[in-house]
N, C-alpha and C positions, 0 to 999 in steps of 0.2 A: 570548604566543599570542593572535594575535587572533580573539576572539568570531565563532562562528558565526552571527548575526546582520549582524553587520558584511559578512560575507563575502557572506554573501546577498543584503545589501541593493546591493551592487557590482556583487554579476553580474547583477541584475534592471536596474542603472539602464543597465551596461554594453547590456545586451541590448535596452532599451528604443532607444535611440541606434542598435540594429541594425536598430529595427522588429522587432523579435522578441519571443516570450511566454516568459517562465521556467513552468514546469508547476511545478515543485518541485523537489524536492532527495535527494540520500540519505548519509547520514550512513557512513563507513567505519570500521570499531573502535568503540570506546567512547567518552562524553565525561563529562565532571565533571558533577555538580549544580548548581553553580554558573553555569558558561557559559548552560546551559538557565534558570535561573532571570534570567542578564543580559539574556537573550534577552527573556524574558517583563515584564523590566520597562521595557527597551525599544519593546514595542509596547504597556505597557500605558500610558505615557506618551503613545507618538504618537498612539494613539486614544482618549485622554483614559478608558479603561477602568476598573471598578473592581475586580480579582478578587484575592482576599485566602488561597482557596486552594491548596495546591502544585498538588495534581492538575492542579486546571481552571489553572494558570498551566503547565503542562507541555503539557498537551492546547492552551492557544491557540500555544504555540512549535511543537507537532508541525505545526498546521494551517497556521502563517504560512510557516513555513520548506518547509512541502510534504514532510514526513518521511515520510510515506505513500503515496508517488505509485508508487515503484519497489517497493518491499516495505512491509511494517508495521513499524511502530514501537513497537516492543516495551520500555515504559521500564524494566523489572523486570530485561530483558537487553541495555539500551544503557546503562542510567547508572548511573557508576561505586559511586556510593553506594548507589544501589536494588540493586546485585547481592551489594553485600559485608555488607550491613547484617543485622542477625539478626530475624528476625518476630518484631513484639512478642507478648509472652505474654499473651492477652485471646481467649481462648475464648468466655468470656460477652459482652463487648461485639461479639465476634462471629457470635453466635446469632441469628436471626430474634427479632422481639417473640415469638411464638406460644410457642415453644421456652425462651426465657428466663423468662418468666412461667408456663409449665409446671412448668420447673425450681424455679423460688420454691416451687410451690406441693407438690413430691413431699416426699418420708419424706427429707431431705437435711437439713443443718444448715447448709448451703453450694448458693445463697449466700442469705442472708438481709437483714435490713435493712440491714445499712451497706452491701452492693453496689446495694440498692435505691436507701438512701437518694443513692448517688454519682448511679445513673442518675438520680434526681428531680431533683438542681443540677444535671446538663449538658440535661436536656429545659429547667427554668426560663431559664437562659441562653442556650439556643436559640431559644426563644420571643422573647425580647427580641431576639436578633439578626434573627429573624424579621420584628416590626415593623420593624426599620430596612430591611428588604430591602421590606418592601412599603409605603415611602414613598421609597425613595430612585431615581430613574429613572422617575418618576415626574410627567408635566407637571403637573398640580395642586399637586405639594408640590417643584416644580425651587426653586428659595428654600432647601430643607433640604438640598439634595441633601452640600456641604459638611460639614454638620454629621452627615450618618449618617456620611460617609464617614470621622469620627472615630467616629463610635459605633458603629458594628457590629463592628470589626476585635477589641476587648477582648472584647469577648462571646462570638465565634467563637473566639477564641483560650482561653478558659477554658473553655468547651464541652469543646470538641476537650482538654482535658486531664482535664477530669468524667470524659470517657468512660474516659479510663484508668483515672482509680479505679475504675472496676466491679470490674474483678480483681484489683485493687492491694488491696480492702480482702477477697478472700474469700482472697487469698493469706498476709494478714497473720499471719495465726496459726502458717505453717508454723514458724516460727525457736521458739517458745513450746512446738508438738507435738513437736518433734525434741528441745527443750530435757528434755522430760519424760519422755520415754524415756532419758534418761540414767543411769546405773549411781548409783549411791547405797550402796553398801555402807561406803566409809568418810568418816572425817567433809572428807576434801579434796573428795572424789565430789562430797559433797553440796553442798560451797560451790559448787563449779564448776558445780553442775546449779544452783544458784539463783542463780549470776549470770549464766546463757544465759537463765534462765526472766525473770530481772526483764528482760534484755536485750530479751527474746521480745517479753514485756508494751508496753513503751515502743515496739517496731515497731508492734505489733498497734494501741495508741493514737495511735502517729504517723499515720495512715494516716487514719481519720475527722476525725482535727484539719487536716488536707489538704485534706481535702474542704471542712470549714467555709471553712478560708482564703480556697484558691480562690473559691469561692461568696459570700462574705462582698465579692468587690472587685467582684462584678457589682452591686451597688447601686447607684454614681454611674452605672453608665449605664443602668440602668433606670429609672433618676431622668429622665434624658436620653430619653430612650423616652418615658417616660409623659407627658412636658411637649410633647415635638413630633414624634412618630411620628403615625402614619396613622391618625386615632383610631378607622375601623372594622375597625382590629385591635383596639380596646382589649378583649375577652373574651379574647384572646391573649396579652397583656400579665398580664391580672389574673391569670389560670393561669400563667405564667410568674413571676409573682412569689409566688405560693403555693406552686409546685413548690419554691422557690429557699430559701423559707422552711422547709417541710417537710420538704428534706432537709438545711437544717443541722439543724435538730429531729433528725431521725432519726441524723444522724454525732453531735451532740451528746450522745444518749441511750447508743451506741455507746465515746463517751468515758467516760461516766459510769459504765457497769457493768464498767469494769477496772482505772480508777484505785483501787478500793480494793484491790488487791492489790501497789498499787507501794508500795516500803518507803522511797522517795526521797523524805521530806517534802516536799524543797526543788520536786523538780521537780513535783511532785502538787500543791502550789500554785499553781505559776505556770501550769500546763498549766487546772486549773480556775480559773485567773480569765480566762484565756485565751479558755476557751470559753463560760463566762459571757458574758461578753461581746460576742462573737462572735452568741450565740445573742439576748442583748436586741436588738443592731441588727437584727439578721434579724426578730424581732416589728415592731418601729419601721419598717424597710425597707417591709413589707409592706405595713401602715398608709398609709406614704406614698404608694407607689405607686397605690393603690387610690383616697385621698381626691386626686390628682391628677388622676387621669384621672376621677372623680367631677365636677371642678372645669369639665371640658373642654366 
């Protein structure tokens, strides 16, 4: 099947050759996510562009191709994936700041720190991706432009996955509350109700140690940042790299008030050196960034 782009680009040259204007286009049925994204990387080549997300790589194909000219273009009801795909479940990373932070602070026990702490790694790695966006396109710093164009894309990509733990980590306990509700009268009940519950526990701690991870691989490019970003972003940066630190802190703390109810020596070890670990780079990370952009 050949690319709608390809298509397009034919009848504009055919029509050019007629002395005639192409206005735009209109798209008949549905088309794959893919086609739309070959599309998108097609002209983000030919105009030497740099757009790294789907949206805005959907919205430059709507614009190029003129998918709006005759009706709108409705991506949610033309593309195949956007139609079938299920909404992710993130109510809270759906909430206004005003509403979220309300929420924190009501008679609730949900969501608490480790939804916090998710949102603090995906703002920190935002911030970083942030200097690179305001040094990159930029004629004083054209010389880095290359180098952001490796550094922001991990940034935004880890970001954009932070924000899903917001609800990933106030979800976590559901398998652990259903676990505990379970009948318990004889002694099979009870094995079965405490191998859901340890089951529970190990979701509940997989989910802040996610967070760490994540958060834990935005260092090298903050490193990157701090060395040759736009240094008056550097108050952006520094906050950014505090966020980054304080919410492994925070999923780390997370880790630490559940692991004493797992009966798994084996895994209770490797999970706490795990994030041990985890949490000293993230002090060290911190450090660095800071005496870096100090240096500048």
């Amino acid at each position: 099947i050949t690319p709608p782009h390809i298509v397009f680009e034919e009848c504009a040259k055919d029509a050019r050759e007629l002395k005639l204007a192409v206005c735009g286009s209109e798209l008949v049925g549905l088309i794959p996510l893919e086609a739309m994204l070959l599309a998108a990387d097609y002209y983000i080549k030919k105009e030497n562009l740099f757009i790294i997300d789907e949206a805005q790589k959907i919205r430059l194909v709507v614009e190029r191709l003129g998918l709006n000219s005759i009706s709108k273009f409705v991506p949610e009801k033309r593309i195949i994936e956007y139609m079938i795909q299920e909404k992710a479940n993130e109510p809270l990373a759906n909430m206004t700041v005003r509403d979220f932070v309300e929420l924190v602070g009501a008679r609730t026990s949900a969501p608490g720190g480790g939804s916090v702490s998710a949102l603090a790694t995906s703002l920190g790695a935002g911030l970083g991706a942030m200097m690179g966006w305001m040094t990159y396109g930029t004629r004083k710093f054209e010389a880095l432009d290359k180098k952001m164009r490796k550094n922001i894309p991990p940034l935004h990509l880890r970001m954009k996955k932070l924000i899903s733990m917001i609800d990933a980590d106030t979800n976590a306990f559901n398998d652990y509350m259903i676990a505990m509700k379970m009948p318990k009268n004889t002694e099979s009940e009870k094995a079965i109700r405490e191998e859901k519950m340890q089951e529970g526990l190990k979701k509940a701690i997989d989910v802040p140690l996610t967070v760490m991870r994540i958060a834990d691989e935005c260092w090298e490019w903050m490193f990157e940042m701090a060395k040759y970003g736009n240094i008056s972003s550097k108050s952006d940066l520094e906050v950014g790299a505090k966020n980054l630190e304080s919410g492994i802190w925070g999923a780390h703390r997370n880790v630490l008030i559940n692991i004493p109810q797992i009966k798994d020596e084996e895994y209770k070890a490797k999970v706490l050196q795990e994030a041990d670990e985890i949490m000293t780079r993230a002090e060290k990370g911190l450090k660095k960034v800071v005496k870096i952009l100090s240096s500048r």
